[in-house]
KEKEZA-571596 format. One record per residue (C-alpha): y, x, z; residue in three letters. Coordinates in nm, 4 decimals, always signed. Each point is the difference from the previous one (the first is absolute). Layout:
BEGIN
+----------+----------+----------+---------+
!       c2 !       c1 !       c3 ! residuo !
+----------+----------+----------+---------+
!        Y !        X !        Z !     ALA !
...
+----------+----------+----------+---------+
This chain:
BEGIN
+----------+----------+----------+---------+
!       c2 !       c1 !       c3 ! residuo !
+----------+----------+----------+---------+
!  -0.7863 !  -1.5762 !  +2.0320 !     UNK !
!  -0.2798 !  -0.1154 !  -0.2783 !     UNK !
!  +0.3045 !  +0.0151 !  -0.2713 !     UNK !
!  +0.0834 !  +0.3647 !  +0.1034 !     UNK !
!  -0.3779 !  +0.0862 !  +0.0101 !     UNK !
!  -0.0331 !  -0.1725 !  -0.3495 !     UNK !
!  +0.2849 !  +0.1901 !  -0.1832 !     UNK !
!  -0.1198 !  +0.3287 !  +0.1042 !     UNK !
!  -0.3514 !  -0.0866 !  -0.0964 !     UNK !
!  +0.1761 !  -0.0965 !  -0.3388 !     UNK !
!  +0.1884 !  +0.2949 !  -0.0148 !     UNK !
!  -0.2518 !  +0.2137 !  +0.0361 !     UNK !
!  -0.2182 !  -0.1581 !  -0.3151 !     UNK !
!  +0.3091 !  +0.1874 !  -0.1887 !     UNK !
!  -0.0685 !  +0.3209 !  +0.1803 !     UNK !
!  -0.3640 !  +0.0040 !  -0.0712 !     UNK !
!  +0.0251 !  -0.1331 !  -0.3505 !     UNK !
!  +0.1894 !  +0.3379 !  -0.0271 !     UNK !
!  -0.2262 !  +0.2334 !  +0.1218 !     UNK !
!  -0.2957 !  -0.1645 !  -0.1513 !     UNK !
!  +0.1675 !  +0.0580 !  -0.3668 !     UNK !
!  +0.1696 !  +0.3211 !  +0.1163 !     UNK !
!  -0.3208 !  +0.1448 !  +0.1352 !     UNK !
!  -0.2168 !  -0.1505 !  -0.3225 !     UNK !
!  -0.2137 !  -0.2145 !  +0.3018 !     UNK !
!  -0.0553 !  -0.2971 !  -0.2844 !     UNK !
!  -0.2435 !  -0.1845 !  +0.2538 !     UNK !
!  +0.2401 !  +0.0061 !  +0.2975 !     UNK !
!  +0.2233 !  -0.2835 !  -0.2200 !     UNK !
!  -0.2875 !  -0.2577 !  +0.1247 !     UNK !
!  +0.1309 !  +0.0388 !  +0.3390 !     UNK !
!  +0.3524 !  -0.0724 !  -0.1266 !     UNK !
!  -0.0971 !  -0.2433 !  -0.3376 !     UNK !
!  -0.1276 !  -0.3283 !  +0.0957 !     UNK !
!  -0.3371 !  -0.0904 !  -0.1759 !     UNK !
!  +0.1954 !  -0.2310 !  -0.2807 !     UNK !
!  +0.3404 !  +0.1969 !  +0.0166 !     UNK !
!  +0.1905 !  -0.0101 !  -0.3611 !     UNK !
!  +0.2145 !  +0.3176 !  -0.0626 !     UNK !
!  +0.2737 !  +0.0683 !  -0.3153 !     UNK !
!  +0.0870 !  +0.3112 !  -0.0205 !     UNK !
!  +0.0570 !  +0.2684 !  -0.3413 !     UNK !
!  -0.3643 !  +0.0373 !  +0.0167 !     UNK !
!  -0.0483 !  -0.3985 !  -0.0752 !     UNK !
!  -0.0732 !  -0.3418 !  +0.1669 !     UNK !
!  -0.3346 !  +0.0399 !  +0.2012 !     UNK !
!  -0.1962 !  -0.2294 !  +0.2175 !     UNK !
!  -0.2535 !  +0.0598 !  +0.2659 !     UNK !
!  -0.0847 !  +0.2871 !  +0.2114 !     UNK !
!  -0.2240 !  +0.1637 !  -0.1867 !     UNK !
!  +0.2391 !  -0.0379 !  -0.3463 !     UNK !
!  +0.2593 !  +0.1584 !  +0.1909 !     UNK !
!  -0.1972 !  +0.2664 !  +0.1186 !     UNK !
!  -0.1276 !  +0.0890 !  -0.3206 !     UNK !
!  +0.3209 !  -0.0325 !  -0.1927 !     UNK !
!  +0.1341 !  +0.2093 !  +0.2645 !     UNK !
!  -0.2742 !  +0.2705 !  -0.0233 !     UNK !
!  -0.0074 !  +0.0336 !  -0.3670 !     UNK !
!  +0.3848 !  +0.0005 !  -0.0513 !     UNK !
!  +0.0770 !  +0.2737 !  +0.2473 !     UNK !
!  -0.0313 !  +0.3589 !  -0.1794 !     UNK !
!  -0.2328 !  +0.2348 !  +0.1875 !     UNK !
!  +0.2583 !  +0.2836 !  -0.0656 !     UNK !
!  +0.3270 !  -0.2071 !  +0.1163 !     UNK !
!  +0.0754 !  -0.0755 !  +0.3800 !     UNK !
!  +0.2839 !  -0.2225 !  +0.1372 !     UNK !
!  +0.2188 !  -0.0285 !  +0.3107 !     UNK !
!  +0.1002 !  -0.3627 !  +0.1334 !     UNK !
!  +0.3247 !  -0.0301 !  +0.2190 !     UNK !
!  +0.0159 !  -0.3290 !  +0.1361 !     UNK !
!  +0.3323 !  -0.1306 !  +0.1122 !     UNK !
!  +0.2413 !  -0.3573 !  +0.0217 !     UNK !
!  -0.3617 !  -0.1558 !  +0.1130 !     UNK !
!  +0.1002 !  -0.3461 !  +0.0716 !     UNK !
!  -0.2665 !  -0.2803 !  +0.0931 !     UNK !
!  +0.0775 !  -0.3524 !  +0.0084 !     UNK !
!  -0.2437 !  -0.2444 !  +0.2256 !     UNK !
!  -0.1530 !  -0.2839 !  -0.0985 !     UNK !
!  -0.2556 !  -0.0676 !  +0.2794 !     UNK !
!  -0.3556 !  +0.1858 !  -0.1734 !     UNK !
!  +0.1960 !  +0.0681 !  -0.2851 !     UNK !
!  +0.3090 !  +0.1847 !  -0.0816 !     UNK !
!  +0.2431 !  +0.1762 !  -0.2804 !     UNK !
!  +0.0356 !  +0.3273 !  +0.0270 !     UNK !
!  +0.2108 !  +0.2540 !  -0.1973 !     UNK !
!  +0.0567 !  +0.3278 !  -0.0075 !     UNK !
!  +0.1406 !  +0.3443 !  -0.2287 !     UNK !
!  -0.1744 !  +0.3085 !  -0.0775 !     UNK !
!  +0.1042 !  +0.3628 !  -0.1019 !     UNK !
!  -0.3448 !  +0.1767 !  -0.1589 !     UNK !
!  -0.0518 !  +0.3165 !  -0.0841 !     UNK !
!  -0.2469 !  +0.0588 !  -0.3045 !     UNK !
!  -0.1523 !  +0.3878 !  +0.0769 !     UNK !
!  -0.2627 !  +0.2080 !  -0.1113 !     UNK !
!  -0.2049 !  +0.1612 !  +0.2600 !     UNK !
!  +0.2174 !  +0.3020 !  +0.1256 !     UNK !
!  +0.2802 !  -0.0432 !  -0.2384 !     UNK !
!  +0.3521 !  -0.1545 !  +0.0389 !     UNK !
!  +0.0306 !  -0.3845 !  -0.1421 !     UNK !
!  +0.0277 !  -0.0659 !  -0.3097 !     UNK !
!  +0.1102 !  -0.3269 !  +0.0107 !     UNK !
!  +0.2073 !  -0.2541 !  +0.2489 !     UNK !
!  +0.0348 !  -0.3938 !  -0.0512 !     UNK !
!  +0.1043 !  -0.2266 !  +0.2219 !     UNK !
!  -0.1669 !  -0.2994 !  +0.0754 !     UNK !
!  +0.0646 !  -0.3700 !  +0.1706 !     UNK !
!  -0.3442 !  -0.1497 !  +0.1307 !     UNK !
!  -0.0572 !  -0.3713 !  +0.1105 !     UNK !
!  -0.2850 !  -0.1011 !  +0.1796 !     UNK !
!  -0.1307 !  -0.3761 !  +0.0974 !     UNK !
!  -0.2138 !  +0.0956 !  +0.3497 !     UNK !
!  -0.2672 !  -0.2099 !  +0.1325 !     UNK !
!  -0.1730 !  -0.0442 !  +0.3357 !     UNK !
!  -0.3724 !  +0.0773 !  -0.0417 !     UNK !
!  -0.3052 !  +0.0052 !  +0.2301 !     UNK !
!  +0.0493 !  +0.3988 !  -0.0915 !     UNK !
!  +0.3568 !  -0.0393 !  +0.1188 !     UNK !
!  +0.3312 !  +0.0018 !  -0.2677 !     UNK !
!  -0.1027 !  +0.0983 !  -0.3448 !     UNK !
!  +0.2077 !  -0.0175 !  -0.3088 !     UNK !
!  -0.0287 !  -0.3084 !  -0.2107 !     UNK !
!  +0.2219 !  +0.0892 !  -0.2862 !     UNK !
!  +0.1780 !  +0.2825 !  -0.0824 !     UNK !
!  +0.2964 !  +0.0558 !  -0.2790 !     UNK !
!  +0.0386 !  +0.3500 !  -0.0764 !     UNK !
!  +0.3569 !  +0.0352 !  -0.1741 !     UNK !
!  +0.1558 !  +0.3910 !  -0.1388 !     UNK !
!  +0.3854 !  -0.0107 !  +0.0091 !     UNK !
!  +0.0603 !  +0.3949 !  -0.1268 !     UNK !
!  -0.2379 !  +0.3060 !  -0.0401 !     UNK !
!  +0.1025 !  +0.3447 !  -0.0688 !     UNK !
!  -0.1616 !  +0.2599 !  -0.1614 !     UNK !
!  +0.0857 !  +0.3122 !  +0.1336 !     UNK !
+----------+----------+----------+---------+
């Protein structure tokens, strides 16, 4: 029963990864970023919490919103560690306004056990098509 408990924890680090970006909640990603997580990603290669919070903060335009679908989340088990990938449809919108902008997106994630419970360790952020609409 742990390894069913432990992929939906995992999967849900996805979910609220989303909504912290979609609803521009930069200090929720320290409840899904471990303290030491490494991220790559079109915004750069970052390291720490508070780097990827930052870079996060200062990179996402005040006047631009986004939509994250999450779907094909797969998460592989490694006892307090596992692999997980998944592939994301966002919407780029301003407030009020059809989007502008689609890309799609494959994620991978290395998740850790923590005191705090699973965090993200590493994250590769890679864009396989956008479209400007």
């Amino acid at each position: 029963m742990s390894h069913l408990t432990d992929r939906v924890e995992i999967a849900e680090l996805v979910a609220r990864l989303a909504r912290a970006l979609d609803e521009r909640r930069f200090d929720d990603l320290r409840t899904v970023y471990a303290a030491d997580a490494e991220t790559s990603s079109p915004r750069g290669a970052h390291a720490g919490i508070d780097e990827i919070v930052d870079v996060v903060r200062r990179t996402s335009p005040e006047e631009e919103s986004t939509q994250h679908f999450n779907t094909d989340v797969v998460v592989d088990l490694d006892g307090d560690r596992a692999e997980v990938n998944t592939h994301q449809l966002v919407y780029f919108f301003r407030r009020g306004e059809a989007p502008h902008r689609t890309a799609g997106v494959q994620a991978r994630y290395v998740a850790v056990r923590t005191p705090a419970g699973w965090r993200f360790a590493r994250a590769q952020i890679c864009p396989r098509w956008q479209h400007v609409l």
